[in-house]
GUNU-575939 format. One line per 5 residues: their letters; for each residue x, y, z of C-alpha. Coordinates in Angstrom, 2 decimals, decimal comma, always signed. Example, Ala and Ser with C-alpha at 12.3 -4.5 7.8 and 13.67 -1.06 7.14 Angstrom:
2
as = +12,30:-4,50:+7,80 | +13,67:-1,06:+7,14 $
***
This chain:
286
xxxxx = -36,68:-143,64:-37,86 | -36,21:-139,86:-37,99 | -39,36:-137,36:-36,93 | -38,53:-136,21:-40,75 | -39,98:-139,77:-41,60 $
xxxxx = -43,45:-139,17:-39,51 | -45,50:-138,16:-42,68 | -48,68:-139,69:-41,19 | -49,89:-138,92:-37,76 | -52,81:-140,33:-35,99 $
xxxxx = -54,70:-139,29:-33,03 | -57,28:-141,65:-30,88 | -59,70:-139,57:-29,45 | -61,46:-135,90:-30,72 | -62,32:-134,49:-27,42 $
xxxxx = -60,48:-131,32:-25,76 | -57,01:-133,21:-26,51 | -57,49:-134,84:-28,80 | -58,26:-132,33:-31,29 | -55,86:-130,11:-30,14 $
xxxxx = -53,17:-132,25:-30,71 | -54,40:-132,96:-34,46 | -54,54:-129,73:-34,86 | -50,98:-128,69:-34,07 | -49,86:-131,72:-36,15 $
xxxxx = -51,66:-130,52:-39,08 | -50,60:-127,13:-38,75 | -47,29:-128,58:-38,66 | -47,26:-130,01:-41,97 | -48,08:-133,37:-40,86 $
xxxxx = -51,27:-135,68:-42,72 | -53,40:-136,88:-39,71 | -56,25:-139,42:-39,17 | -58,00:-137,73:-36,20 | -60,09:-140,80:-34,51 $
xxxxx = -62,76:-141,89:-32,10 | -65,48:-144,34:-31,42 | -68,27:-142,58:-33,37 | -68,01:-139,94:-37,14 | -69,94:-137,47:-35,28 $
xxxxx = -66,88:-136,95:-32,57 | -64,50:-136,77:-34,99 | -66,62:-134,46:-37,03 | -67,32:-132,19:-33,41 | -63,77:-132,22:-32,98 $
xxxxx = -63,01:-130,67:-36,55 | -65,16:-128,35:-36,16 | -63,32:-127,12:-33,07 | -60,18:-127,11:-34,70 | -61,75:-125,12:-37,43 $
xxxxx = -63,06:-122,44:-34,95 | -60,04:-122,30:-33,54 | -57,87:-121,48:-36,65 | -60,55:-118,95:-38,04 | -59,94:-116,97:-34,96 $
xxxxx = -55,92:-117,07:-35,57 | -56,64:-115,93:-38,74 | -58,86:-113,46:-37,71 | -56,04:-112,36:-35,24 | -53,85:-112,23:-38,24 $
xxxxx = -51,91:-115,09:-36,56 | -51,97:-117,01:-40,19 | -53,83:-116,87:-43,48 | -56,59:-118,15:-44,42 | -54,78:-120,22:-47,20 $
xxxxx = -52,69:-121,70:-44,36 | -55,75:-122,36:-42,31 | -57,39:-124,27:-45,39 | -54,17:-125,87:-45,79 | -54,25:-127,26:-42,65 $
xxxxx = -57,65:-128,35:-42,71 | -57,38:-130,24:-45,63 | -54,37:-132,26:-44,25 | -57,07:-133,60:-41,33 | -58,98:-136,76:-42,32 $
xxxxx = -61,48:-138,02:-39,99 | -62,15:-141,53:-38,67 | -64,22:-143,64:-36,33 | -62,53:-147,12:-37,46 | -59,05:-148,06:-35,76 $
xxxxx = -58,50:-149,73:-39,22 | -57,52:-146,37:-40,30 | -54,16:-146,45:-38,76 | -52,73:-148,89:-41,09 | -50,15:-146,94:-42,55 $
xxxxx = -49,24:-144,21:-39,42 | -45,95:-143,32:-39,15 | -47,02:-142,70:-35,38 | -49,99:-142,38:-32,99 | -50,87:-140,11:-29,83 $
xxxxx = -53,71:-142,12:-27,70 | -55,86:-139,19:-26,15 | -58,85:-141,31:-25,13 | -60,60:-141,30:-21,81 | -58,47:-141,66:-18,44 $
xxxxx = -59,64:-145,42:-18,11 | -56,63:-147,94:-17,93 | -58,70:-150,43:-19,55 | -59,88:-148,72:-22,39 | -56,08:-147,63:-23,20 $
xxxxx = -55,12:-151,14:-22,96 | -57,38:-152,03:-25,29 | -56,61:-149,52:-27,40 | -53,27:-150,30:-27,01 | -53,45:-154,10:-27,63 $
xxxxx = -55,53:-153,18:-31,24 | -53,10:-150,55:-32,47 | -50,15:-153,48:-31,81 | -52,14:-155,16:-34,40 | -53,38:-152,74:-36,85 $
xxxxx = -50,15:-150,20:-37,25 | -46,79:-150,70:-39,31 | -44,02:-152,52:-37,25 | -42,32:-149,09:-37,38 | -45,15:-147,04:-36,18 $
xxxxx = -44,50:-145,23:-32,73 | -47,43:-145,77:-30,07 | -47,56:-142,59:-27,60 | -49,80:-141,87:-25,01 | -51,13:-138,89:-23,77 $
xxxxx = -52,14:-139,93:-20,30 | -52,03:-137,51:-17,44 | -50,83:-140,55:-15,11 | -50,97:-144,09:-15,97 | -47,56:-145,42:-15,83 $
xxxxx = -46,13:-145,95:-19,42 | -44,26:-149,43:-18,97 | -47,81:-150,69:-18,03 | -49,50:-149,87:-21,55 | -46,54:-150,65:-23,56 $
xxxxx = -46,52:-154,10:-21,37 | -50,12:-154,75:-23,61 | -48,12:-154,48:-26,87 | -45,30:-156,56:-28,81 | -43,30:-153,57:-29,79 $
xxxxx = -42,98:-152,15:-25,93 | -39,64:-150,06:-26,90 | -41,89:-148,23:-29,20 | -44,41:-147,09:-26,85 | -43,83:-143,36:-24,97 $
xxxxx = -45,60:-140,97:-23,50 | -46,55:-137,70:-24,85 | -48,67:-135,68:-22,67 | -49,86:-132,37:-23,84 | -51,01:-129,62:-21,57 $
xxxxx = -54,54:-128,47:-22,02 | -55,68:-126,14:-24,19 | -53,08:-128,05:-26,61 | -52,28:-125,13:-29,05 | -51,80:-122,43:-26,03 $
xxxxx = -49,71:-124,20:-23,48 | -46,31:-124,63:-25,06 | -44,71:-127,90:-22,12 | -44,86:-131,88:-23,49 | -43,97:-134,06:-20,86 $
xxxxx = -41,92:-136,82:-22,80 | -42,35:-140,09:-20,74 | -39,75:-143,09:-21,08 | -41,29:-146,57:-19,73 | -38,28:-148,56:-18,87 $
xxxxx = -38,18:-150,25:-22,45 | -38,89:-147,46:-24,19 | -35,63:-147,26:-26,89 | -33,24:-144,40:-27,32 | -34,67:-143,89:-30,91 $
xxxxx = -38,65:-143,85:-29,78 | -37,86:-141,12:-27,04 | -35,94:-138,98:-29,56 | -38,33:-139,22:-32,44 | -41,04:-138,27:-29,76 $
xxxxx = -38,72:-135,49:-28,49 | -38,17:-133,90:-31,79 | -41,86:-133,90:-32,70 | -42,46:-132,07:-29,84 | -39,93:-129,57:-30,50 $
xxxxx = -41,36:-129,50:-34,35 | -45,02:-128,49:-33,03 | -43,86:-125,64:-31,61 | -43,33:-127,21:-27,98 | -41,04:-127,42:-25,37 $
xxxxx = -40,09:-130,99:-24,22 | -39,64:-131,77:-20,84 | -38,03:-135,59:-19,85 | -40,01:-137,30:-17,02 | -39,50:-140,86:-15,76 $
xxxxx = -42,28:-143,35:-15,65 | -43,90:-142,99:-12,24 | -47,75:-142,35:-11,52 | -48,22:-138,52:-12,58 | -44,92:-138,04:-13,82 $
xxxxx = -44,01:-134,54:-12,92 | -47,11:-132,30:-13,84 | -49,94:-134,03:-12,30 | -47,70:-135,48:-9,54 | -47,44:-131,88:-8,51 $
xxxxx = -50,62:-129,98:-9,66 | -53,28:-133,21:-8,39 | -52,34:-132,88:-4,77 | -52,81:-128,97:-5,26 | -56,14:-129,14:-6,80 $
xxxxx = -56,68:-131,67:-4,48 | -55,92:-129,72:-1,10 | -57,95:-126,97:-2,62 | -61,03:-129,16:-2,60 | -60,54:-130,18:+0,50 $
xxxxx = -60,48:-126,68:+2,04 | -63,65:-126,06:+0,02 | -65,36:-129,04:+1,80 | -63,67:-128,55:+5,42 | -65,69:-124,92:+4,82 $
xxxxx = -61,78:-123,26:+5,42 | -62,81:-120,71:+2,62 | -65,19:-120,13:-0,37 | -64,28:-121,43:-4,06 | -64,02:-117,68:-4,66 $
xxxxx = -61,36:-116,85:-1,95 | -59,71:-120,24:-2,73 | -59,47:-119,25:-6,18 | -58,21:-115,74:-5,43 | -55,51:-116,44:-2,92 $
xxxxx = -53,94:-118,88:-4,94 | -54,05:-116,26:-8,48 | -53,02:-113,19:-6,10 | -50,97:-114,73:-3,78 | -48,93:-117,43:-5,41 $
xxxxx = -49,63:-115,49:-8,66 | -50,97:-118,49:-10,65 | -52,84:-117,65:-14,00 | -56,23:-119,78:-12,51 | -57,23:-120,76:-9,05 $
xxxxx = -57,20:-124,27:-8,86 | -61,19:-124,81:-8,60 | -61,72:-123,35:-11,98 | -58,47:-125,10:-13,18 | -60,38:-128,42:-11,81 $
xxxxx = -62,97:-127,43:-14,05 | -61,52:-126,99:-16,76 | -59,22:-129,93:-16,59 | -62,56:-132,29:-15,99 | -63,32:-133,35:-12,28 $
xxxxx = -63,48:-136,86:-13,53 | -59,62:-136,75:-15,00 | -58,98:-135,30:-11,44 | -60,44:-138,06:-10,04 | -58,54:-140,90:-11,99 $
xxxxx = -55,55:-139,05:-12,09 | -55,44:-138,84:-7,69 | -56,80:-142,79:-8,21 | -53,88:-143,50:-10,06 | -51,71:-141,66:-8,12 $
xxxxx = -53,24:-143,19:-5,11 | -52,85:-147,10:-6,62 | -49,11:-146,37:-7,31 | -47,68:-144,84:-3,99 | -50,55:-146,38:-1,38 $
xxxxx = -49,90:-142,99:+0,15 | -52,66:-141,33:+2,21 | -51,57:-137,63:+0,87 | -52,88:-139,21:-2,58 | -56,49:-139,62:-1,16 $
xxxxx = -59,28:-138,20:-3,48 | -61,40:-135,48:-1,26 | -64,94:-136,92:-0,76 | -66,17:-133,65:-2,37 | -64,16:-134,59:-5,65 $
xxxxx = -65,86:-137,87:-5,82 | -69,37:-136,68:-5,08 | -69,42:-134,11:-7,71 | -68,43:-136,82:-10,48 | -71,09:-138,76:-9,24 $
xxxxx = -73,50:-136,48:-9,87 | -72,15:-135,60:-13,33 | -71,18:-131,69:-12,41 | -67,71:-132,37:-14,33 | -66,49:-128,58:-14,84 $
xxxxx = -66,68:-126,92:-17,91 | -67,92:-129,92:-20,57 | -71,15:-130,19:-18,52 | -71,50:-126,75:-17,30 | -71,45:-127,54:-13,88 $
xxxxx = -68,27:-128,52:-11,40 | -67,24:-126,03:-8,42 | -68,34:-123,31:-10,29 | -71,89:-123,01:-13,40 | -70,84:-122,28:-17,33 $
x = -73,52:-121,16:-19,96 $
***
């Protein structure tokens, strides 16, 4: 199989990912069955993609034919059963290794033998989901930076039995969304998070060791090291809880104490204050 021969994509999960990914599949060219556990998700998550291409019209970024066009290539979903004749499928659920497994193990089931299974996990190590399938050389991961239509890296992710064919379908798909592919090998975080999670990470911790306020943390890594966000607000953004599992994971897979999740980190998922989806993480949101 070619990426010319992906006519029908799917995408598990509607959230923040989720949708973006659907969205730059769609605008693409592609058909896609956007999917999650209940209509009204999948419905939410259109509506953000809608939103989203009204305001690139409205920036004269496309037309509103092309907009409509896209739309209409999107069909929504809440069954799994839906998936029966993808060409290939980007899992964007929750960062829970049991839920992708599952996910994982049903899609093995319900897809076409030739059907590609990606994943767009931040850090779970690839050969271990594609170990919950019968078709593990067809299993990859494709992790999208968030927001999804902005950031222009995919981390392409080979599990060791991932084929030669898989990783260059995946690869070109990238490169046909408008992306820029980026080879990683199958270790906990890959590149991205293996780098960026100890960074957010550290940055918590001087918030909690009182070493300076989220608003001098913030600014001395934008002014100083001239990053676009401070890492506190890109915590928030992210999701404290995907922090979280991603420094678990990361944690699991080396046993290294550098990987330890900051007390702070933990207590605020506890207590719900997530970042931006609840309004509340290191810093409030209307």
């Amino acid at each position: 199989m070619k990426a010319e021969d992906v006519k029908l994509f799917g995408v598990i999960g509607a959230g923040q990912m989720g949708h973006g990914i659907a969205l730059v599949a769609a605008v693409s060219g592609l058909n896609v069955v956007l999917n999650d556990i209940k209509m009204e998700f999948a419905e939410r998550g259109f509506q953000s993609i809608s939103q989203i291409l009204s305001k690139n019209v409205d920036k004269g970024k496309m037309t509103q034919e092309e907009k409509d066009a896209a739309l209409e290539r999107i069909k929504l979903s809440a069954n799994l059963r839906d998936f029966h004749s993808v060409d290939f499928v980007v899992e964007a659920a929750t960062e829970n290794q049991e839920i992708k497994f599952q996910i994982f193990r049903d899609l093995d089931e319900i897809c076409p033998a030739h059907a590609i299974l990606a994943t767009n996990t931040s850090s779970i190590p690839i050969g271990r989901i594609a170990a919950q399938t019968k078709r593990p050389d067809k299993v990859i991961g494709m992790h999208f930076m968030n927001p999804v239509p902005v950031m222009k890296l995919v981390e392409v992710i080979r599990a060791l039995t991932t084929s030669d064919e898989t990783f260059q379908v995946t690869w070109d798909l990238a490169i046909k969304f408008g992306k820029t592919p980026a080879e990683a090998n199958d270790y906990p975080g890959f590149i991205a998070n293996r780098i960026l999670m100890p960074m957010i990470n550290e940055a918590i911790y001087c918030l909690y060791e009182g070493v300076g306020s989220r608003e001098s943390i913030d600014t001395v890594m934008r002014l100083g090291m001239n990053h676009p966000m401070g890492p506190l607000a890109l915590a928030d953004l992210i999701g404290l809880d995907t922090c979280l599992a991603i420094m678990e994971t990361l944690y699991e897979g080396f046993k290294d104490s550098k990987y330890r999740p900051c007390p702070l980190l933990r207590k605020y998922v506890e207590a719900g204050w997530l970042g931006r989806k609840t309004g509340k993480g290191f810093y409030e949101y209307k």
